[in-house]
C-alpha positions as CSV (number, residue, x, y, z in Angstrom):
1,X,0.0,0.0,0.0
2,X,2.8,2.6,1.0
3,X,4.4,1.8,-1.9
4,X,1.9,2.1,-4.5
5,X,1.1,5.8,-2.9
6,X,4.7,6.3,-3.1
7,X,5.3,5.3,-6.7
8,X,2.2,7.4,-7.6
9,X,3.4,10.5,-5.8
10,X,6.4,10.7,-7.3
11,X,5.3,9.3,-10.7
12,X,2.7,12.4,-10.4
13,X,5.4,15.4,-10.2
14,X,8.0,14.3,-12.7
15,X,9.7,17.4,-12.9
16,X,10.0,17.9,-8.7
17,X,11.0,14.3,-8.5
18,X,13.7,14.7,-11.7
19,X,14.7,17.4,-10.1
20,X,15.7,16.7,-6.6
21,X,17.3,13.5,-7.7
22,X,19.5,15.4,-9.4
23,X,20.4,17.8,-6.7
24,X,20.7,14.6,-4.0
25,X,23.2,13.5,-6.4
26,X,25.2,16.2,-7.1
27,X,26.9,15.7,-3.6
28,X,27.4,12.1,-4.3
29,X,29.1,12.7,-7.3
30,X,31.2,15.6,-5.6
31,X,32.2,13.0,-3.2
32,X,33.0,10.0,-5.7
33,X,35.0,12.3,-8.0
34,X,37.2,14.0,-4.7
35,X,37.4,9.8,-3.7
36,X,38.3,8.5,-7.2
37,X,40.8,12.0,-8.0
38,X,42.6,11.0,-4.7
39,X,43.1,7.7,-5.2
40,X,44.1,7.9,-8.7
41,X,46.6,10.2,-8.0
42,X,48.2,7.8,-5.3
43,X,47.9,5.1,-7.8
44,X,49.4,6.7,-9.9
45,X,52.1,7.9,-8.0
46,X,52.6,4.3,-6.6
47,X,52.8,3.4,-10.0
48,X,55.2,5.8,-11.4
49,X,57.3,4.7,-8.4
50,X,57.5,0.8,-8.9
51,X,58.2,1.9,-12.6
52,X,61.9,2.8,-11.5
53,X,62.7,-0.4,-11.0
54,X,64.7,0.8,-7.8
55,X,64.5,-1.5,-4.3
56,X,65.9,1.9,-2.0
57,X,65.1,5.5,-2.6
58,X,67.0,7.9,-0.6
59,X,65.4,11.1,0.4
60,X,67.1,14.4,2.6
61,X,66.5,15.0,5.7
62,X,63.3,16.6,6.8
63,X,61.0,14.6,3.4
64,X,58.2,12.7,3.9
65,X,56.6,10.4,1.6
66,X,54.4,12.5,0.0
67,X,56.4,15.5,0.2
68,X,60.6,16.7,-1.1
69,X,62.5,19.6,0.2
70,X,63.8,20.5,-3.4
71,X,67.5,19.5,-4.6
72,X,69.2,18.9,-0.8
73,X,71.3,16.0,-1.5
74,X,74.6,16.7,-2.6
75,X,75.3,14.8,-5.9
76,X,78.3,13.1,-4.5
77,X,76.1,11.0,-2.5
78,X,75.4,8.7,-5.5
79,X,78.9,7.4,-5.6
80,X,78.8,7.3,-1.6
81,X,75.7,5.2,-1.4
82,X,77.4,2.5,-4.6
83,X,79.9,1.6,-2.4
84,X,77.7,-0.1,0.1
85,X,77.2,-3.5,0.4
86,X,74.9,-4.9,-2.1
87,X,74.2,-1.8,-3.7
88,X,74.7,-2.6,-7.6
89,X,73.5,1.2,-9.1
90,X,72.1,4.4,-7.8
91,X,71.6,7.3,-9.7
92,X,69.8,10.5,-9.1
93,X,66.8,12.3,-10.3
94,X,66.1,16.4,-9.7
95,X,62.1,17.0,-9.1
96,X,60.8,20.5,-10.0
97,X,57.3,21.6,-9.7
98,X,55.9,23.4,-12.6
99,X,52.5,24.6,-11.8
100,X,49.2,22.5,-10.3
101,X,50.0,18.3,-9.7
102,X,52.4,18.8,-12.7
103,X,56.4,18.5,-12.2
104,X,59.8,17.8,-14.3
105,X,62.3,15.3,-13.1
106,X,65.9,15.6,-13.9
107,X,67.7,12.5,-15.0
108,X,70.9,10.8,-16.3
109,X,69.5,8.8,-19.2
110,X,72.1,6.0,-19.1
111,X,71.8,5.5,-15.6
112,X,68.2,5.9,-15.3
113,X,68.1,3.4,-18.4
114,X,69.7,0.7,-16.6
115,X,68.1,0.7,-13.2
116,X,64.4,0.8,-15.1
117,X,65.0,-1.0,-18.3
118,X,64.3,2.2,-20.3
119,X,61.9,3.8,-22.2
120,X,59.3,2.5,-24.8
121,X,59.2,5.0,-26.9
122,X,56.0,6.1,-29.1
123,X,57.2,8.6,-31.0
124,X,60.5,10.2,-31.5
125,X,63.7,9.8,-29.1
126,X,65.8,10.4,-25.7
127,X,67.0,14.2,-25.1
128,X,69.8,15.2,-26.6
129,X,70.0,19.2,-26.6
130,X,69.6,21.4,-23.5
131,X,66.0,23.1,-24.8
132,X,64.5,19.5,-25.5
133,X,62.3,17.2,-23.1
134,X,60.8,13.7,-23.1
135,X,56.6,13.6,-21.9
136,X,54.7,10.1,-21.6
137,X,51.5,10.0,-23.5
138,X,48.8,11.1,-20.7
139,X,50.6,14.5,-20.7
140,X,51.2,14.2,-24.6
141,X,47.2,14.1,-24.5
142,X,46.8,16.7,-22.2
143,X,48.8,19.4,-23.7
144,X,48.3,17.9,-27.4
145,X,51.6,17.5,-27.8
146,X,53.7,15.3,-30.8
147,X,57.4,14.7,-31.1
148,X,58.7,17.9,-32.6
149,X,56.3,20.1,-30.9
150,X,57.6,23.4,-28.7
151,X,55.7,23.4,-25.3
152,X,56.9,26.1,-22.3
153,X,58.4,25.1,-19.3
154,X,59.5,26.7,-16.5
155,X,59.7,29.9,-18.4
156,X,61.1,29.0,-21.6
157,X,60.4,27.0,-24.7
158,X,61.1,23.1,-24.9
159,X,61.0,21.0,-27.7
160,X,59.3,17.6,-27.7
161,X,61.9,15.3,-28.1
162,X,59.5,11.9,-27.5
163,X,56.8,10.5,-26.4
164,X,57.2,7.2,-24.0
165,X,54.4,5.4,-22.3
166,X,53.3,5.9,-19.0
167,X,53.9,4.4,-15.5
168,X,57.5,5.4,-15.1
169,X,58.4,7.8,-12.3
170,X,57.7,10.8,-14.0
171,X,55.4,12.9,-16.7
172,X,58.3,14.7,-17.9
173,X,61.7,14.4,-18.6
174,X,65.1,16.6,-18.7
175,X,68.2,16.2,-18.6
176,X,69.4,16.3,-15.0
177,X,72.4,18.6,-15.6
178,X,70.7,21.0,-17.2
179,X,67.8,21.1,-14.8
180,X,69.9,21.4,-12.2
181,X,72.0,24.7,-13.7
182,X,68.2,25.9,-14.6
183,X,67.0,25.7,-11.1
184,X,70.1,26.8,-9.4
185,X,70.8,23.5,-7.7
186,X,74.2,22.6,-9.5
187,X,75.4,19.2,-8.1
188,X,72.3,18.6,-5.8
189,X,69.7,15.9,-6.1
190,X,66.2,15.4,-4.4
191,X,66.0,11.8,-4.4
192,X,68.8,8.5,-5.3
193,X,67.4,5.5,-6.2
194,X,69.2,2.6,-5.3
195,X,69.4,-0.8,-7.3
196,X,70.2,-3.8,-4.9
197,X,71.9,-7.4,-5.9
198,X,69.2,-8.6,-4.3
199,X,65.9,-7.5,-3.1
200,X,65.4,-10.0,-0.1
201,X,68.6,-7.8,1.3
202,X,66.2,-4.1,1.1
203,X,65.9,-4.4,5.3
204,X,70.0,-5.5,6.0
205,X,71.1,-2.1,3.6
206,X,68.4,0.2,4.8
207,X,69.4,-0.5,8.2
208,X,73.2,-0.3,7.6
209,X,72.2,3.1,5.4
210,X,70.4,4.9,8.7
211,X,73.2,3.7,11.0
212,X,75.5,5.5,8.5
213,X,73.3,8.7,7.6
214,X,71.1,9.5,10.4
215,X,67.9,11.5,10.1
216,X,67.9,11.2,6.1
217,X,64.8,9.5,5.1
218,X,65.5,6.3,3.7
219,X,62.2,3.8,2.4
220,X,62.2,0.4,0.3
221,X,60.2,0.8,-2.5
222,X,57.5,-1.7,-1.1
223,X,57.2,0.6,2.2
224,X,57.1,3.8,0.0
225,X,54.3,2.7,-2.2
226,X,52.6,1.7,1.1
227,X,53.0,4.6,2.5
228,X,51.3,6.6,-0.5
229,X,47.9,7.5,1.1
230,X,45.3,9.8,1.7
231,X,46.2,10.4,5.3
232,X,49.7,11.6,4.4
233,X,48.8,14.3,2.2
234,X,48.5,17.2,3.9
235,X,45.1,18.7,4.1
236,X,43.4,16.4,2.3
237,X,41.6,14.0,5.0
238,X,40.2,17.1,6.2
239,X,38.8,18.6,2.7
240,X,37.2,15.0,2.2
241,X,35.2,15.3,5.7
242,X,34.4,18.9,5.0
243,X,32.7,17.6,1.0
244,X,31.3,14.6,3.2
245,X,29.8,17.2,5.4
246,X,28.3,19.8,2.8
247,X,26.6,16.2,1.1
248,X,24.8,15.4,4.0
249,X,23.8,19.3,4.3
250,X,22.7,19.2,0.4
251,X,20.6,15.9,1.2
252,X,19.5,17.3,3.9
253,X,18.2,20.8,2.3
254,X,16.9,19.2,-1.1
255,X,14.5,16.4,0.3
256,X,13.8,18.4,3.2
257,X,12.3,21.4,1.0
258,X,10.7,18.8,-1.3
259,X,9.0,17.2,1.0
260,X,7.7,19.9,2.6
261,X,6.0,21.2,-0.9
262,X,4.7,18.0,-1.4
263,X,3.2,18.1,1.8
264,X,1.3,21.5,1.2
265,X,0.4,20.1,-2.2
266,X,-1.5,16.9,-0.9
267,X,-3.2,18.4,1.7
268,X,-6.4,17.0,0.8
269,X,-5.1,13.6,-0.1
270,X,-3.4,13.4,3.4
271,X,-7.3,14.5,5.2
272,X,-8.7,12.0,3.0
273,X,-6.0,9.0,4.7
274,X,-6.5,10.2,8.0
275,X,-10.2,10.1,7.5
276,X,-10.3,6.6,6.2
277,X,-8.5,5.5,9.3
278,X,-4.8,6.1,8.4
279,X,-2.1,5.8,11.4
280,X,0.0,9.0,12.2
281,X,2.8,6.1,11.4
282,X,1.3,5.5,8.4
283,X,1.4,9.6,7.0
284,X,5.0,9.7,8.5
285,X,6.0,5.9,7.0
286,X,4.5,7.3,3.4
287,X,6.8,10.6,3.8
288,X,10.1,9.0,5.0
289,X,9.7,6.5,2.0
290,X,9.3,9.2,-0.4
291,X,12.3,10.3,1.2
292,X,14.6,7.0,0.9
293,X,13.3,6.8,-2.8
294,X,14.7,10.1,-3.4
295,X,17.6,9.3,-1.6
296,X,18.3,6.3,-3.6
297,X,17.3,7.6,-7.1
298,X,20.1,10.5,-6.3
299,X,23.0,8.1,-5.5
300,X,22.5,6.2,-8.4
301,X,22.2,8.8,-10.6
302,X,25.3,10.5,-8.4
303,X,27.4,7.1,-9.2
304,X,26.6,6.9,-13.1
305,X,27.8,10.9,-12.9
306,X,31.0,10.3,-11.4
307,X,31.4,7.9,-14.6
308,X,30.6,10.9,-16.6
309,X,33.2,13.1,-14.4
310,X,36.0,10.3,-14.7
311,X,35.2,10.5,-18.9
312,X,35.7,14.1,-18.0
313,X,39.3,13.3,-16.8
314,X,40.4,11.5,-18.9
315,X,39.9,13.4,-22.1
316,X,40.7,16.9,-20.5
317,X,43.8,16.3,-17.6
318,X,44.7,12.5,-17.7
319,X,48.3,13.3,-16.8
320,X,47.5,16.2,-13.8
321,X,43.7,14.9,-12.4
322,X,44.1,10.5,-13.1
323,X,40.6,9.4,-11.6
324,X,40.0,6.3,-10.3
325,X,36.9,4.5,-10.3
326,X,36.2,3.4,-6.4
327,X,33.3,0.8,-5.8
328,X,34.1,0.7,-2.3
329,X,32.5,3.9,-1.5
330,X,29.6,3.8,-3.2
331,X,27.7,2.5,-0.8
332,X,29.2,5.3,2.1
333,X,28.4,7.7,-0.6
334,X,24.6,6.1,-0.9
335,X,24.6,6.5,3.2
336,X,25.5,10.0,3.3
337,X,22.6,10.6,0.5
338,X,19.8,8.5,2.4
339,X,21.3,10.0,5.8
340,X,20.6,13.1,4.4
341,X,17.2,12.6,2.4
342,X,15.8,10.9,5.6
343,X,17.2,13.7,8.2
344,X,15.0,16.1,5.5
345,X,12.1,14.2,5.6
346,X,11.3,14.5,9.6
347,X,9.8,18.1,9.6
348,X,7.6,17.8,6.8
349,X,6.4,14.5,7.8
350,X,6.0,15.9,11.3
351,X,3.9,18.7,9.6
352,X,1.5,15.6,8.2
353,X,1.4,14.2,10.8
354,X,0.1,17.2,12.7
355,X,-2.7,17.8,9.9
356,X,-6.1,17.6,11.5
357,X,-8.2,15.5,9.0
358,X,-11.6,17.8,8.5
359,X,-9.3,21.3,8.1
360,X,-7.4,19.0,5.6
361,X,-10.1,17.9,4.0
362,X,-11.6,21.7,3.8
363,X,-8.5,23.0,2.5
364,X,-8.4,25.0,-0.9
């Protein structure tokens, strides 16, 4: 019975129901979008990362994972850190931010070459002038970039070199030298990557590495990837709570002023319920569904819409905004929703409730 009147009610105002279902999921897709953009940028990252082929990276002290305190390692490091025991190649790599998520990394192409195999290349070739720079395909897409084309960097023109294929520690590539004299960071480094005889040895050289060089930050490449997470990116736990928070707010607001105009529009129909012997649970069970229907129609249509977002994504920013498709919050997202549409739905139902049934049936 509850819900046949529910299915008609909502069946009757199309344009109300279209309406707020669309508006319950525009906070569910603002949360699975922020959730999906987070996570496939740590994927990413965590990706890029294994791509090095590296079992050690060596970081300055005063990093974190998610964070570099520019070129602070001298250079001379690298031959420092090949002498140790099992150690078989280590080379170094100069990160510099360029604007948004985006950043060029300085490297020696031979020795980067032999700790991660190399590049595939797509089109064109490895640096070989000062003015010339190597992109992977997501930011060849972004930028619309080809082998031969003149894109600006850090001030000044570059020429596309090539184009390799994703996954391997960087977007963009330079060679390190000349980043380094560009930057004003001549014979420093921001991160070595070290190459090991054997893996199962990572814990006896990390161990013999912070005896030796206390307070730098030293990770295996399986605890660095680990590591990669919302909680240690600064800010960002807190933003997620805070779009969590305006979702329940939207819910809230949307079913809770819906609800109360379809309460003032069926009036009559509500006298005419009570009249014929309907429950105060009854009014208030027929209200609070309405409410959960809403509430469900709006996180479905909020999940298929973070689809549309991701598409989004990927055709406008794959390099800068990768988003990730995340099935495990769907349903949290669907609970904040109903949460929401449910909280809305007390007042008006309250208001129903209240109706006395001969002024309700008297109303014009």
């Amino acid at each position: 019975m509850i819900f046949t009147l529910v299915w008609e009610n909502v069946r009757f105002k199309p344009v109300r129901t279209l309406l707020s279902v669309l508006l319950i999921a525009v906070p569910v897709t603002l949360i699975l979008t922020l959730i999906g953009l987070s996570r496939g940028f740590l994927d990413d990252s965590a990706r890029r990362s294994q791509g090095v082929g590296a079992d050690i990276v060596f970081r300055a002290p005063g990093t974190s994972v998610m964070t570099f305190s520019g070129a602070a390692l001298p250079e001379k490091l690298t031959e420092v850190l090949t002498q140790t025991a099992h150690v078989t190649q280590a080379t170094g790599v100069v990160n510099q931010p360029i604007g948004g998520f985006d950043s060029v990394t300085g490297i020696d192409p031979a020795g980067f070459t032999r700790m991660s195999g190399g590049f595939i290349f797509r089109e064109g070739r490895i640096f070989e002038k000062p003015d010339e720079v190597v992109v992977d395909q997501f930011y060849a897409d972004q930028r619309h970039l080809h082998a031969g084309s003149v894109t600006r960097i850090l001030n000044r023109d570059w020429h596309v070199s090539g184009i390799v294929e994703p996954g391997k520690l960087a977007h963009l590539f330079v060679d390190v030298r000349n980043l380094q004299d560009l930057v004003g960071a001549t014979g420093k480094l921001s991160q070595i990557y070290l190459k090991l005889d054997d893996p199962s040895n990572t814990p006896q050289v990390i161990q013999a590495l912070q005896a030796k060089f206390d307070g730098y930050a030293i990770y295996s490449m399986k605890e660095l990837v680990s590591l990669i997470s919302v909680n240690n990116i600064p800010l960002l736990a807190g933003f997620i709570n805070a779009v969590v928070g305006i979702g329940v707010i939207i819910g809230f607001a949307v079913v809770s002023l819906s609800m109360y105009m379809a309460v003032l529009q069926r009036t009559r129909e509500i006298g005419i319920l009570k009249s014929l012997g309907a429950t105060n649970g009854f009014v208030m069970g027929i209200i609070v569904s309405e409410a959960a229907a809403l509430g469900f129609g709006g996180t479905i249509a909020g999940i298929l819409l973070s689809f549309v977002t991701r598409w989004a994504m990927l055709h406008i920013a794959p390099a800068s905004l990768p988003q990730a498709v995340v099935p495990s919050w769907w349903p949290i997202a669907g609970l904040i929703a109903m949460g929401g549409a449910l909280l809305g739905s007390v007042y008006p139902g309250l208001m129903a409730v209240r109706q006395d049934p001969i002024e309700a049936l008297a109303y014009e």
